[in-house]
N, C-alpha and C positions, 0 to 999 in steps of 0.2 A: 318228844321223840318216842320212837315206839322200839322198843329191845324184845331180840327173839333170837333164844339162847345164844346171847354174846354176839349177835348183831344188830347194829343201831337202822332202823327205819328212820334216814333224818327226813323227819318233818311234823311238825305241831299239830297233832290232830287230835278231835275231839275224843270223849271217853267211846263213844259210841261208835266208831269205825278203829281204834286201839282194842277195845274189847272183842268185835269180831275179828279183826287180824292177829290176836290173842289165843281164840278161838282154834283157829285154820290150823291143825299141823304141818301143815306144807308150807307154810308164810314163808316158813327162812331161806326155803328157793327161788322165791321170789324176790325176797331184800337184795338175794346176791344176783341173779340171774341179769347179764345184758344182755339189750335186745340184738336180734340176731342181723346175721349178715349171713351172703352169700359167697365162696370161697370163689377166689380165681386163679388157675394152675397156670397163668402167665404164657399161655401158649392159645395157638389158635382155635381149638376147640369151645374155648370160655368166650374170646373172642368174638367169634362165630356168632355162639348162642345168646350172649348183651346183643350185638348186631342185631341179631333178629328179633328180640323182644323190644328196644328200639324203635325196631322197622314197624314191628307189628302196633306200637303204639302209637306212632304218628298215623299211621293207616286207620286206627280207632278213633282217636281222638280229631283229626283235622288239625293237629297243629303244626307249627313251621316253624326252623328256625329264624329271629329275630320277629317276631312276631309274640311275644308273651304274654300268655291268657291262663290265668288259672283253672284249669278243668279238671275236674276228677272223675278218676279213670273206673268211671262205673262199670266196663268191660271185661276187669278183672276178673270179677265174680263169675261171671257169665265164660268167660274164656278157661280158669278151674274152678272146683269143687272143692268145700271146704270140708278136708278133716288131717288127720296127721300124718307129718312129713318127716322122713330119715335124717340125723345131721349126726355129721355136717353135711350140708348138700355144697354144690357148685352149680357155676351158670350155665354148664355144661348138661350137667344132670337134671336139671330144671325141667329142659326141655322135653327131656323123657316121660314127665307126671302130668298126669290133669291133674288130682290131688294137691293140695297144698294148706299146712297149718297159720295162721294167722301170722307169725312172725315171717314168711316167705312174701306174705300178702302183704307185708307193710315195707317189705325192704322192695316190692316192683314197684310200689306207690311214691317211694323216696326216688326209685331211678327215675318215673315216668316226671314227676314233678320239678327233680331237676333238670333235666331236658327241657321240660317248660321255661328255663328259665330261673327257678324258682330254688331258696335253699331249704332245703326239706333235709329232717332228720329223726331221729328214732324214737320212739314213745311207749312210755307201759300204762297201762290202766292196771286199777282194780275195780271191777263190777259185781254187784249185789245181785244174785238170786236164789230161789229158794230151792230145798232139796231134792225135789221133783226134777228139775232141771240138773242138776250137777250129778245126781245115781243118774242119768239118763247118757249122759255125755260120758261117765264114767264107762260105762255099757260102750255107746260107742267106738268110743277112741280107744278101745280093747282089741275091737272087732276089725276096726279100718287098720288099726297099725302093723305095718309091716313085720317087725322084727319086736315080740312082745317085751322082753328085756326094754326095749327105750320105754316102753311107759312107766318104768322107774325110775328113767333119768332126769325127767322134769315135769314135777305136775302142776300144772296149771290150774286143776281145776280141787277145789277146796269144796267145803260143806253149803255155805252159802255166801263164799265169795271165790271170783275166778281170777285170774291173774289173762291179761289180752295185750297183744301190740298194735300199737299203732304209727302215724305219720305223725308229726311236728311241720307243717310248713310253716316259714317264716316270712313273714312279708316287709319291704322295705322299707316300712315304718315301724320298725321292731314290735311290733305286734307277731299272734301268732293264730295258726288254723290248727286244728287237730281231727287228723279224719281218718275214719276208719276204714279200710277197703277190704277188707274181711266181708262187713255187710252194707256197705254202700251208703257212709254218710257222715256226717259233718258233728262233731260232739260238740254240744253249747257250753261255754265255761261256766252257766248258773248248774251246770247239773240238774240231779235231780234225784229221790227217795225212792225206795222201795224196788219191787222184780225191774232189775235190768239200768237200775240207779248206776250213772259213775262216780266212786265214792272217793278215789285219787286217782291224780296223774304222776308221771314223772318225764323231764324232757332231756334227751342228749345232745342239746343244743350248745353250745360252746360259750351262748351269749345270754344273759337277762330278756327275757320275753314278755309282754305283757298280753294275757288272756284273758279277758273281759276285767274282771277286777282283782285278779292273779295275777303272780310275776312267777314265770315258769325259771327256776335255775336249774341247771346240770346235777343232774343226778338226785336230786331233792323230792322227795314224795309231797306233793301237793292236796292236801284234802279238798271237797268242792263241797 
C-alpha cells in the first residue's frame, strides 16, 4: 500500500510506481479525489439539457433502443475541446461549454453507454509522462481556466505522472472495458512503460471485474 501523509493508496504496487507517486506532491488529491459527476437541479432545465445530449447521441451513434451494441462515442471529442472545466457544473450548464475537462468527458461516456444498454461506471488512471509535457499542460490549464483560483483546487497534473478519468464498462460476463473518451480509445489491461504508460487504474464499480488478468475492485488502485 502506498501512504501519502496519512492516507492509504490501497493497492500493492511495485517500488517503482510507489517511488514516483512518492515523488508527485499532489498525489494526496488524487488518493482522495472521486471521480466526478454532473449535478441535477431536479427541475426542467437539467432535464432538458440530459434530453438533448441523449438526443444528440443516438443521432451520433445510430443506436436504438433495445437493440445493444457497444459503440464508443468517438463524437465526444469532435462535439468539445479538451481543456478545464468549472465545478461544480450541471447538465444544464454543460450545454453552455464546448470546453470540457476529462472528468465531464467520462461522466458523457457513462451516460451514452448506459443508454446502450450497457453498465458503465467511473474510473481513475494514473499515467506516465515526462516533464516536457506536464510544464506544458501546466501553462495551459492556466491559460484556459476560467476562474484561476480552481487551479488550486485539483491538480491533476504532477511532475511525471498525471492523474485522468475515465469509463469502466462492464460487460455481462463480468469482464470489463476501460475507455478513454477524453482522447478516443480503448486502454489494454497489459498496459504499458514509459511517455504515456498506464501505470494504475481504479474502478467505481460496485462489483469484482475481471481485466484481462486484473480483478478491478471499488475503489482499489490497481497497478498494471
Amino acid at each position: 500500500m502506498i501512504s501519502v501523509e496519512g492516507n492509504t493508496l490501497e493497492a500493492t504496487l511495485e517500488i517503482t510506481l510507489e517511488s514516483m507517486v512518492h515523488r508527485e506532491k499532489v498525489a494526496r488529491g488524487w488518493v482522495e479525489h472521486p471521480t466526478s459527476t454532473l449535478l441535477h437541479h431536479e427541475k426542467a432545465c437539467c432535464d432538458e439539457a440530459r434530453l438533448w445530449f441523449l438526443t444528440l447521441g443516438r443521432s451520433m451513434e445510430g443506436w436504438s433502443a433495445g437493440h445493444f451494441e457497444l459503440k464508443a462515442p468517438t463524437w465526444l471529442s469532435k462535439k468539445f475541446e479538451w481543456g478545464p472545466s468549472s465545478w461544480p457544473m450541471s447538465w444544464c450548464e454543460l450545454i453552455k461549454h464546448e470546453q470540457i475537462d476529462c472528468g465531464v468527458f467520462a461522466v458523457l461516456a457513462r451516460e451514452i453507454f448506459t443508454a446502450q444498454g450497457f453498465k458503465a461506471h467511473g474510473g481513475q488512471v494514473l499515467v506516465n509522462y515526462n516533464k516536457i509535457c506536464t510544464d506544458h499542460w501546466k501553462d495551459f490549464w492556466i491559460d484556459r481556466m476560467p476562474n484561476a483560483e480552481e487551479c488550486k483546487s485539483f491538480n491533476w497534473i504532477g511532475e511525471n505522472v498525471v492523474y485522468h478519468e475515465v469509463c469502466i464498462v462492464e460487460m455481462p460476463d463480468q469482464t470489463a472495458k476501460v475507455y478513454d473518451a477524453t482522447f478516443n480509445q480503448w486502454y489494454e489491461s497489459e498496459g504499458r512503460k514509459g511517455f504515456g504508460g498506464l501505470l494504475a487504474v481504479r474502478s467505481e464499480s460496485p462489483r469484482l471485474l475481471r481485466w484481462g488478468n486484473h480483478t478491478l475492485s471499488y475503489g482499489e488502485w490497481i497497478e498494471l
